[in-house]
C-alpha positions as CSV (number, residue, x, y, z in Angstrom):
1,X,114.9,108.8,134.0
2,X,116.7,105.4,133.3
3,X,116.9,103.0,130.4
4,X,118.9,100.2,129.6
5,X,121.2,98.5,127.2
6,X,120.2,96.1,127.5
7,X,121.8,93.5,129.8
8,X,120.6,93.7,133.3
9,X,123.4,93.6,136.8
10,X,124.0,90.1,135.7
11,X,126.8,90.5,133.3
12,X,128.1,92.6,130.9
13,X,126.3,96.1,131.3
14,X,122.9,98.2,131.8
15,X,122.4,101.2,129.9
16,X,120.9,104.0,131.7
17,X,119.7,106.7,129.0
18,X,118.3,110.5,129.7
19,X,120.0,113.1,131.6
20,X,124.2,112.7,131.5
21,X,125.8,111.1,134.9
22,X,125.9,113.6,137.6
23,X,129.7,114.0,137.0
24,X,129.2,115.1,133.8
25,X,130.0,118.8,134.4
26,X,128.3,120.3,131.0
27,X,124.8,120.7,129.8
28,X,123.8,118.4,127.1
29,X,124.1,119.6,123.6
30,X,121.3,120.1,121.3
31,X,119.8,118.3,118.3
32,X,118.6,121.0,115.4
33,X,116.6,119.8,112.1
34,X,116.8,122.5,109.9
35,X,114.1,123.4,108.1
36,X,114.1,122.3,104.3
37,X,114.8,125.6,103.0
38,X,117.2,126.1,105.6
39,X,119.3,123.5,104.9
40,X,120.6,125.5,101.6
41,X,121.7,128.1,103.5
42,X,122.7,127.8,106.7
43,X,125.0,125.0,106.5
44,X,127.9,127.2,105.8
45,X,127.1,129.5,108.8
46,X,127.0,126.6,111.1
47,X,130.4,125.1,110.5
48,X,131.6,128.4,111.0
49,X,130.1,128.6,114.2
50,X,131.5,125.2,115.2
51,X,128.2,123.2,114.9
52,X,128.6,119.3,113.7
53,X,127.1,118.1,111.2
54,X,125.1,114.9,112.2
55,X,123.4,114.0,108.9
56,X,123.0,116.1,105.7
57,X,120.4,114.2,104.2
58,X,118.2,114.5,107.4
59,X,119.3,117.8,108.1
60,X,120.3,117.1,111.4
61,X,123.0,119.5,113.4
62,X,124.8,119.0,116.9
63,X,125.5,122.0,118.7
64,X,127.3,122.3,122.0
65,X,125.3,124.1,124.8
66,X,127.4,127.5,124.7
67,X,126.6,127.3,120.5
68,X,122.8,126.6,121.2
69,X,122.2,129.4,123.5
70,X,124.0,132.2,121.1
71,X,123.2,131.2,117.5
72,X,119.1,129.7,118.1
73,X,117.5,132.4,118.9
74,X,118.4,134.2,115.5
75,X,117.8,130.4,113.3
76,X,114.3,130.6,115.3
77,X,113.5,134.2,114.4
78,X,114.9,133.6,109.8
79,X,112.2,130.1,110.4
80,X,114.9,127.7,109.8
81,X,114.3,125.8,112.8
82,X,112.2,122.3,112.1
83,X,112.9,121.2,116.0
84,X,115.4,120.8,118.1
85,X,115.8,118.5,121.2
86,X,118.3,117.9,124.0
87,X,121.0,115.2,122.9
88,X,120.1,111.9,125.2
89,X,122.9,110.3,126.6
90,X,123.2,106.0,127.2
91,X,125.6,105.3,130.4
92,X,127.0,101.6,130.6
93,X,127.1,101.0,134.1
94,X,129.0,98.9,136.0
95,X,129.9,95.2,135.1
96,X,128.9,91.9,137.2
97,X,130.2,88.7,136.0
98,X,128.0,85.2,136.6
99,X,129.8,81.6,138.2
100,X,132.1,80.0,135.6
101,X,133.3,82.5,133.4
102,X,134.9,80.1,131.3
103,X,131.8,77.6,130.5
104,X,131.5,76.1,127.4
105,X,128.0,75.1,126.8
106,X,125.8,77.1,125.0
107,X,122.7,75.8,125.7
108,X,120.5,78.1,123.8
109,X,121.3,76.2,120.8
110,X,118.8,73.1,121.6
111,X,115.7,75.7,121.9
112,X,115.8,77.5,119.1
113,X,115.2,74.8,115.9
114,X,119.3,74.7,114.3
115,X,119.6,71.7,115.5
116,X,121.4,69.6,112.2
117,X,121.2,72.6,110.3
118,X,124.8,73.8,108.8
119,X,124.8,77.8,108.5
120,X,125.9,79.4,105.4
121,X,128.4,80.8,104.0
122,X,129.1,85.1,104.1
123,X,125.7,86.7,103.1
124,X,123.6,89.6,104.3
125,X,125.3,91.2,106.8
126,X,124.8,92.6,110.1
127,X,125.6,95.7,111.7
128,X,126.3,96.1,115.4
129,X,125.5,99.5,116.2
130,X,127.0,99.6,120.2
131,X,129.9,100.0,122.1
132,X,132.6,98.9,119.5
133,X,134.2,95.5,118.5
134,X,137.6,94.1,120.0
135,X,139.1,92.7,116.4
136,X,141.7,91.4,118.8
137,X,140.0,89.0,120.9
138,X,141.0,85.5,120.4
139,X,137.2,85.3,119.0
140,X,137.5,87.0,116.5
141,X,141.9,87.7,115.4
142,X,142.4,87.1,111.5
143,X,138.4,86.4,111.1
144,X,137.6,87.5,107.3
145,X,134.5,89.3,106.4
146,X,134.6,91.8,109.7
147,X,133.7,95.6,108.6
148,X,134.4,98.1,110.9
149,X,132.4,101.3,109.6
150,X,134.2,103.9,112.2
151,X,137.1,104.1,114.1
152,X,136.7,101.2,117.3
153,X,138.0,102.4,120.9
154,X,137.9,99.4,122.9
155,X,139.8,101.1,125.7
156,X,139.0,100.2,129.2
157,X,135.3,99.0,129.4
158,X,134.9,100.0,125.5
159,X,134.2,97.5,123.2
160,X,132.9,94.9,126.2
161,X,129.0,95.1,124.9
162,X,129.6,95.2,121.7
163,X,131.9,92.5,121.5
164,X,129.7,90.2,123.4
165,X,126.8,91.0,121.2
166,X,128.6,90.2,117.9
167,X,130.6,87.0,119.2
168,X,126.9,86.0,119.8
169,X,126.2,86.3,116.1
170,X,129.3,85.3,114.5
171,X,131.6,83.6,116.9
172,X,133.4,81.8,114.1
173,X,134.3,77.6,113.9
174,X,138.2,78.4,115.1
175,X,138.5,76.2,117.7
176,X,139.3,78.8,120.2
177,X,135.6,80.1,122.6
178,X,132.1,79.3,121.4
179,X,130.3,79.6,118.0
180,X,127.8,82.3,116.9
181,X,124.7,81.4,115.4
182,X,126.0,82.2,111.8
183,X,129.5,81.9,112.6
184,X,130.2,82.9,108.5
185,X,128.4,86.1,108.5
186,X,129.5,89.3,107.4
187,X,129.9,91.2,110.7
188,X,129.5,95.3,110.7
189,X,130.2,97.3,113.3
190,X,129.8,100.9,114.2
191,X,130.9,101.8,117.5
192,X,128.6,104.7,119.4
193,X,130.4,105.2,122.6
194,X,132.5,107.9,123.8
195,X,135.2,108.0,126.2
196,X,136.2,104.4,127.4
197,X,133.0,103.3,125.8
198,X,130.8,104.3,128.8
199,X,128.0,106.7,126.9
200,X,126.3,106.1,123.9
201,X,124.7,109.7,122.6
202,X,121.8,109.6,120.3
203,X,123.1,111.2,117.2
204,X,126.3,108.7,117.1
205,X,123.4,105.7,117.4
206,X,121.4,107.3,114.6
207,X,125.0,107.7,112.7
208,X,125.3,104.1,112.7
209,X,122.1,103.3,111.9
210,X,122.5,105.4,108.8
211,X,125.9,104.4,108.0
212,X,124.7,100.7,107.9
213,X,121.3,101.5,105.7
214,X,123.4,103.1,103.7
215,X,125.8,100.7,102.9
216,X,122.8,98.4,101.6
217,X,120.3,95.9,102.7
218,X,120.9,94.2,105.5
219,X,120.7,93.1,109.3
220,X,121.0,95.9,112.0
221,X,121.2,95.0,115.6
222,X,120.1,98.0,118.5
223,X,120.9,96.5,121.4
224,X,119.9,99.4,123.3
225,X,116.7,101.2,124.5
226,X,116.4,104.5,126.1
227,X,113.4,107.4,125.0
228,X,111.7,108.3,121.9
229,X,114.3,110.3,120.4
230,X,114.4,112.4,116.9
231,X,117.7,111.4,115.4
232,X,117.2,107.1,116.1
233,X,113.5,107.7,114.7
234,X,114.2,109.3,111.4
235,X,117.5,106.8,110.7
236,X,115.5,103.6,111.4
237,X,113.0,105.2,109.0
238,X,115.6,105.4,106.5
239,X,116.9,102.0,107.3
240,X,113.9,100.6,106.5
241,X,112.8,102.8,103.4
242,X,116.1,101.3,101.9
243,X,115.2,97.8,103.0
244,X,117.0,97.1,105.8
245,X,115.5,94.7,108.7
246,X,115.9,96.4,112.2
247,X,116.0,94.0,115.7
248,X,116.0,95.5,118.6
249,X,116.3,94.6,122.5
250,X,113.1,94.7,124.6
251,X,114.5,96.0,127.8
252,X,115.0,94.5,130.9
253,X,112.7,95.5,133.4
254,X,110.4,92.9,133.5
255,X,107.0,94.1,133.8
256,X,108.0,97.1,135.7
257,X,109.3,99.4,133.2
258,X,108.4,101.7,130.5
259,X,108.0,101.2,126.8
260,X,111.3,101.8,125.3
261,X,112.6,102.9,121.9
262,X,113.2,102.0,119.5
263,X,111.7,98.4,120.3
264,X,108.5,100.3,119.8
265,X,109.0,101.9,116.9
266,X,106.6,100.5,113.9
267,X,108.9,98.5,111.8
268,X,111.5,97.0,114.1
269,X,111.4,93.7,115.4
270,X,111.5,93.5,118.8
271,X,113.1,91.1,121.0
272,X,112.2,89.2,124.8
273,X,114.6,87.2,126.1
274,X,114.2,83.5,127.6
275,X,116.0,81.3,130.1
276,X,116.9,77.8,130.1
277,X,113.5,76.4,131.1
278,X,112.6,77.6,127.7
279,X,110.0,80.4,129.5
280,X,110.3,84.5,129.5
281,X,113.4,85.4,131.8
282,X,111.7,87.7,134.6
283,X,114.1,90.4,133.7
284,X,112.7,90.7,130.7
285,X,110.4,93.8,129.2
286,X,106.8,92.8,128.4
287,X,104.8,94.9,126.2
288,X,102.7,95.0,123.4
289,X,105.4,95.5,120.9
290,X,107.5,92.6,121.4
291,X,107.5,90.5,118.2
292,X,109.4,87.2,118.9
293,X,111.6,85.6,121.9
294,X,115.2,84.4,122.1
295,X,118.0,82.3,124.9
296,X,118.9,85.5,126.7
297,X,120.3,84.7,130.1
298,X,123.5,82.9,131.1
299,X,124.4,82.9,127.7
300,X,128.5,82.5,126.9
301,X,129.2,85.8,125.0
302,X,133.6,86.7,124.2
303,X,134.8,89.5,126.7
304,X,136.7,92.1,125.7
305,X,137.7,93.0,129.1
306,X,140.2,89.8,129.5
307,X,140.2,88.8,126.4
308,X,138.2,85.7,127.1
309,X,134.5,84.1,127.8
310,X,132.1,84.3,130.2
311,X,127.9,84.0,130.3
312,X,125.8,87.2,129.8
313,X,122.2,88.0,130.6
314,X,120.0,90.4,129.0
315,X,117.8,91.1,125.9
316,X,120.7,92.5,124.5
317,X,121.9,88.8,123.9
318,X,118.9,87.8,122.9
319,X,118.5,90.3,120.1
320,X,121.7,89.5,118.5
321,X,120.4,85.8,118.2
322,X,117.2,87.0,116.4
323,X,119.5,89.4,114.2
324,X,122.3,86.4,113.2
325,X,119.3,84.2,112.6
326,X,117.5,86.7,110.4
327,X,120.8,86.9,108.1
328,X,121.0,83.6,107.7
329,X,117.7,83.1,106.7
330,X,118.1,85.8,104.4
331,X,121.0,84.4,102.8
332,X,119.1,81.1,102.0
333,X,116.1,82.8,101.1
334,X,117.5,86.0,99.0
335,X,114.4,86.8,97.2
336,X,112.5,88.0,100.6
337,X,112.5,91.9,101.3
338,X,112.8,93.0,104.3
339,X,109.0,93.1,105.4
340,X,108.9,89.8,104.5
341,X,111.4,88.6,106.5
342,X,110.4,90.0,109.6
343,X,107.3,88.4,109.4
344,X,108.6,84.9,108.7
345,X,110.1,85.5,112.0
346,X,106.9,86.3,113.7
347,X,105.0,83.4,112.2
348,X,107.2,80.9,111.9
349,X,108.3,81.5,115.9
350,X,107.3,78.3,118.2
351,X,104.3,79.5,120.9
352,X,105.3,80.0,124.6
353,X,104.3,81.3,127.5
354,X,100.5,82.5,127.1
355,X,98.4,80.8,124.1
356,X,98.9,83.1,121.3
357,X,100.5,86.6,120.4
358,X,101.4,88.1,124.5
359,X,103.3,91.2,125.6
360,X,105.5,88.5,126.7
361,X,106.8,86.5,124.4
362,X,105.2,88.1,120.8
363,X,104.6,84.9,119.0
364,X,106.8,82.8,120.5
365,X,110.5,81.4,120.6
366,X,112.7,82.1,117.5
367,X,112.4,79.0,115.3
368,X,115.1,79.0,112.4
369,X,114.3,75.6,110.6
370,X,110.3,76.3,110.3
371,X,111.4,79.7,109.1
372,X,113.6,78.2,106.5
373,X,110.8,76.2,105.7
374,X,108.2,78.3,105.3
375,X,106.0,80.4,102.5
376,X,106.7,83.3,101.4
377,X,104.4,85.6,103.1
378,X,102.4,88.7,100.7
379,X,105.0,91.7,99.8
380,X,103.8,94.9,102.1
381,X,105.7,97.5,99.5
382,X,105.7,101.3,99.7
383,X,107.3,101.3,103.3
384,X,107.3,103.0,105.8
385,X,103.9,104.7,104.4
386,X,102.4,105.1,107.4
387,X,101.5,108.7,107.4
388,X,101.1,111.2,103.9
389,X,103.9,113.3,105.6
390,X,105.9,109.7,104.3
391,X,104.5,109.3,101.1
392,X,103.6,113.2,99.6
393,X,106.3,113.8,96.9
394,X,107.1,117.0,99.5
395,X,106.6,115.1,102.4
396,X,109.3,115.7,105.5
397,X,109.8,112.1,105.7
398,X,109.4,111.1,102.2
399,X,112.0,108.6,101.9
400,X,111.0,105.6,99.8
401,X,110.3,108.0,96.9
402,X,107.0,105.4,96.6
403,X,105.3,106.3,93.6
404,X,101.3,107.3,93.6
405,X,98.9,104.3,93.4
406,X,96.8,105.9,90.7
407,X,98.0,109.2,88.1
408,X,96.7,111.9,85.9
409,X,97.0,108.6,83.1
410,X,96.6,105.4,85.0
411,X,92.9,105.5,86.7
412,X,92.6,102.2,88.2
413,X,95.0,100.2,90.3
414,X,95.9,96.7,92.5
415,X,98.0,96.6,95.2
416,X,98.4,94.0,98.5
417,X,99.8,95.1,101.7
418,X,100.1,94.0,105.4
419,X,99.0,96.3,108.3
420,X,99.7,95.5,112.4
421,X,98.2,97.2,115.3
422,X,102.1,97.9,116.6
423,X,104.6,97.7,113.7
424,X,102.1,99.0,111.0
425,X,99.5,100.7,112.3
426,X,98.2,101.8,108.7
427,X,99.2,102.2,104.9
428,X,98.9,105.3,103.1
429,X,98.6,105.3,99.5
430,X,98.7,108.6,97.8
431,X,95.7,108.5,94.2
432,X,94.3,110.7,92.2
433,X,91.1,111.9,91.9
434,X,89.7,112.8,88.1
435,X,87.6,115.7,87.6
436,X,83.9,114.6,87.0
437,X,84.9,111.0,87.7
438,X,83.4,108.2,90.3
439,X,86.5,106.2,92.2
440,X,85.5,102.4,93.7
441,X,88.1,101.1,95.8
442,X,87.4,97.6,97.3
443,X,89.1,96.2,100.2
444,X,89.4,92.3,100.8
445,X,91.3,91.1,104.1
446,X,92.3,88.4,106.3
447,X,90.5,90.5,109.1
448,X,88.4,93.1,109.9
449,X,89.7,96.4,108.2
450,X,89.1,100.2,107.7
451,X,89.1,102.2,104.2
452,X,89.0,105.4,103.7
453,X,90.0,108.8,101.9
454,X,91.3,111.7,102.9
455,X,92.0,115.3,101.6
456,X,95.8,116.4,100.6
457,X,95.4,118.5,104.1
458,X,94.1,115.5,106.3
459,X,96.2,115.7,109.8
460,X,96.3,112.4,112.2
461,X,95.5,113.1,116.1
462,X,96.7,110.4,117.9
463,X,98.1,108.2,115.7
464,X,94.7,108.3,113.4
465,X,93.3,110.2,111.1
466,X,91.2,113.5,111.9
467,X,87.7,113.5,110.3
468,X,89.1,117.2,109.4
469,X,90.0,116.0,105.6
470,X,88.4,113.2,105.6
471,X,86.1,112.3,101.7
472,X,84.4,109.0,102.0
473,X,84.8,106.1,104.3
474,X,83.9,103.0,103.6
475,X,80.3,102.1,105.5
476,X,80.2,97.5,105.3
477,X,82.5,96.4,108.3
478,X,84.2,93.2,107.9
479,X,86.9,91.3,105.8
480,X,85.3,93.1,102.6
481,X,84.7,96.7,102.3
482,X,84.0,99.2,99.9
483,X,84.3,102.8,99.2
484,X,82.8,104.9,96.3
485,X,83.5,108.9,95.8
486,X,82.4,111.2,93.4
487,X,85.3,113.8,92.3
488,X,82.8,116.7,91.2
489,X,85.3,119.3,91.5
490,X,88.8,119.5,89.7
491,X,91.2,116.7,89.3
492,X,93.5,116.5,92.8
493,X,95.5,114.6,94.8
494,X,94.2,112.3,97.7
495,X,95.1,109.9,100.3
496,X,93.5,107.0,100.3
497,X,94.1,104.7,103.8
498,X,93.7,100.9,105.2
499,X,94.0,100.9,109.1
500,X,92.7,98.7,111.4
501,X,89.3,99.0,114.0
502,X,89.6,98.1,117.7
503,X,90.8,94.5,118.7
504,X,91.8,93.7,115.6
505,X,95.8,93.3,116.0
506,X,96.6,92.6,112.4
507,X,95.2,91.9,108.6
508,X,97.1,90.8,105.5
509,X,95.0,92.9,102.4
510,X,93.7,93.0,98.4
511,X,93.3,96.7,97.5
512,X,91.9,97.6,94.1
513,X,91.0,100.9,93.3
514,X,89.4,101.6,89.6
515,X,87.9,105.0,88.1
516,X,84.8,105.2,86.1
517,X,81.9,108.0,84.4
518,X,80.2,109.6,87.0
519,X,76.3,109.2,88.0
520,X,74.4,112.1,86.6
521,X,73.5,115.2,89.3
């Protein structure tokens, strides 16, 4: 199986992800999640055994495949095994320059509404998880405000991609090369790659991911794709529990390809590139979870390789446009989260190719003056709280600590939210139910939506929930709905959820939820 990252045979490198290159003359190494109660105890007996730790926090391990096979089977059989998976490997392959290496236009900067508008000064920053950053390049020698979170090794091809990508976001006004699109931001990078910066593994992506989160808010750029994997899923869930904003590449296999990760994980905002006629590049990945487009091919990026210029093509440019944008934007406009944010982007994004939101395009070309420009959108708080296993106090993946809509104390509640068929499929608000007591919760939207309560055991199937659990549902359909239960048992805990019906792709919302004296039986 091959993925990319994510800049096609035109320029600066495709990312194949899956198995390891058939040189490589070891197994891949496995991925262990301890369980919770594990991760007390065992710690001490894996670092003796020569395991690495990925992340305590996420209770993540690295063994190497001689490790797995002897020490597993007894973790399995003491129950301290949550999962495990094969560490996926992302290859860089070969590089392919375009004419002119040296150009000098960047003509992107006409199509994507910064035209007369002066950038701003360091901000939020933004994190390049990828291949490494040359600090040496003419681009970027004596530039203030560069971060480097782990040791670089821009030896050989390493560093190439990942100095393109952040020359593309903050090229600075030196008077040497081209200009970034915030050329004063506060540049992070985390390099992922291993030998001469050929393979990106998994757990060193979903280290960076963390290490940026977890520096606070901010930008981070992914321009990679490859499968769904464990490690990248539960550090952009972290990211954006702490209220980062995550962009990622779409891919670039036109409409040929797979859905890749983690452009289609809920929560990120995923990137298509465009060409200089202003339409989708053909290379480009179309599906439904690209959000918003951006100038991705022939575009001048810094090469690390001679220490100079030359133009690039691949999403993997046009992310870090969207990403250096979405910094800026933040920077002016410090009060938005990170929810917020993201769906300025969308909205404020000029409409090409097909009429409307398309797998193509999302809503349109990246538009930084209308997103300067405009209104704050509703706060969507509480995320991720897509699922209970996110929002139970003991939930696995409880990491925004949210706290319960309603208590033992506080019977009635108001909260807004937003919820889209791709990046937010459904919010999950955990209430409680009083003993003897009647609970109305009323539901007004911008579209169609679903309410409806569920049991502390409810299970989703499919992305929904099961009926298995399920209390009440709401019975009006439309922008209104309401639901009314009856507690007639004990006081206890519930989960009460707004999701969305069939062809109805997304809804801003109005919950209130209020306790009162139950009917007579």
């Amino acid at each position: 199986m091959r993925v990319r990252l994510l800049a096609p045979a035109f320029a600066v490198a495709a990312l194949a992800v899956g198995a390891p290159p058939a040189s490589a003359a070891t197994a891949p190494a496995t991925i262990l999640r301890l369980t919770e109660a594990a991760a007390c105890v065992e710690p001490a007996t894996l670092l003796i055994s020569g395991a690495r730790l990925v992340d305590a926090k996420l209770r993540l391990w690295r063994l190497e495949p001689a490790l797995a096979a002897s020490i597993l089977p007894a973790l399995e059989r003491r129950g301290a095994v949550a999962t495990t998976q094969r560490e996926r490997t992302y290859d860089l392959t070969a590089t392919t320059a375009t004419p002119d290496p040296l150009q000098a236009e960047e003509w992107w900067m006409t199509q994507i509404g910064i035209d007369g508008l002066t950038p701003p000064g360091p901000g939020v920053p933004v994190t390049i998880v990828d291949s490494g950053m040359d600090v040496q390049h003419p681009e970027f020698a004596g530039r203030p405000d560069i971060a480097l979170l782990n040791t670089q090794e821009p030896v050989g091809i390493g560093g190439e991609h990942g100095t393109s990508v952040a020359s593309i976001v903050g090229a600075p006004v030196n008077g040497v090369g081209l200009v970034g699109i915030y050329p004063q931001a506060v540049l992070r990078s985390w390099d992922a790659a291993l030998g001469e910066g050929t393979r990106l593994e998994s757990s060193a992506i979903a280290a960076g991911i963390l290490a940026a989160a977890r520096a606070g808010r901010g930008v981070i750029n992914l321009s990679l794709g490859g499968d769904r994997d464990l490690p990248i899923d539960l550090a952009v869930s972290e990211a954006v529990a702490t209220g980062s904003l995550v962009v990622a590449a779409s891919g670039n296999d036109g409409s040929r390809g797979p859905i890749g990760y983690p452009a289609a994980l809920p929560h990120v905002t995923t990137v298509a590139a465009t060409d200089r006629t202003g339409g989708v590049a053909s290379f480009s990945s179309r599906s439904p979870y690209v959000d918003i487009a951006a100038p991705g091919d022939d575009i001048l990026v810094a090469s690390a390789l001679g220490k100079n210029w030359r133009p690039s093509s691949g999403t993997s440019f046009s992310s870090p446009l969207v990403a250096g944008a979405a910094a800026w934007i933040w920077t002016a406009r410090p009060d938005l989260d990170a929810g917020q944010l993201a769906e300025i982007l969308r909205r404020s994004a000029r409409d090409i190719d097909q009429p409307g939101r398309d797998p193509a395009s999302g809503f349109g070309m990246l538009n930084v003056q209308a997103a300067l420009a405009l209104p704050s959108p509703i706060r969507d708080p509480f995320e991720p709280n897509d699922d209970i296993d996110e929002v139970a106090p003991n939930g696995d993946r409880n990491l925004r600590k949210a706290p319960s809509l309603t208590t033992r104390t506080k019977q009635s509640a108001r909260t807004s939210g937003r919820v889209d068929l791709r990046e937010d499929p459904r919010d999950v608000f955990r209430v409680w139910l009083p003993a003897g007591r009647r609970v109305t919760v009323q539901l007004n939207g911008s579209a169609d939506g679903d309410l409806s309560l569920h049991g502390a055991t409810a299970q989703t199937v499919a992305g929904r929930f099961s009926t298995t659990g399920r209390l009440a549902q709401a019975t009006k359909t439309g922008r209104v709905e309401r639901l009314v239960y009856v507690n007639r048992g004990a006081g206890r805990w519930a989960y009460l959820t707004v999701l969305l019906p069939a062809r109805t792709l997304d809804s801003t919302y109005q919950l209130a939820l209020t306790g009162s004296k139950a009917p007579a039986v």
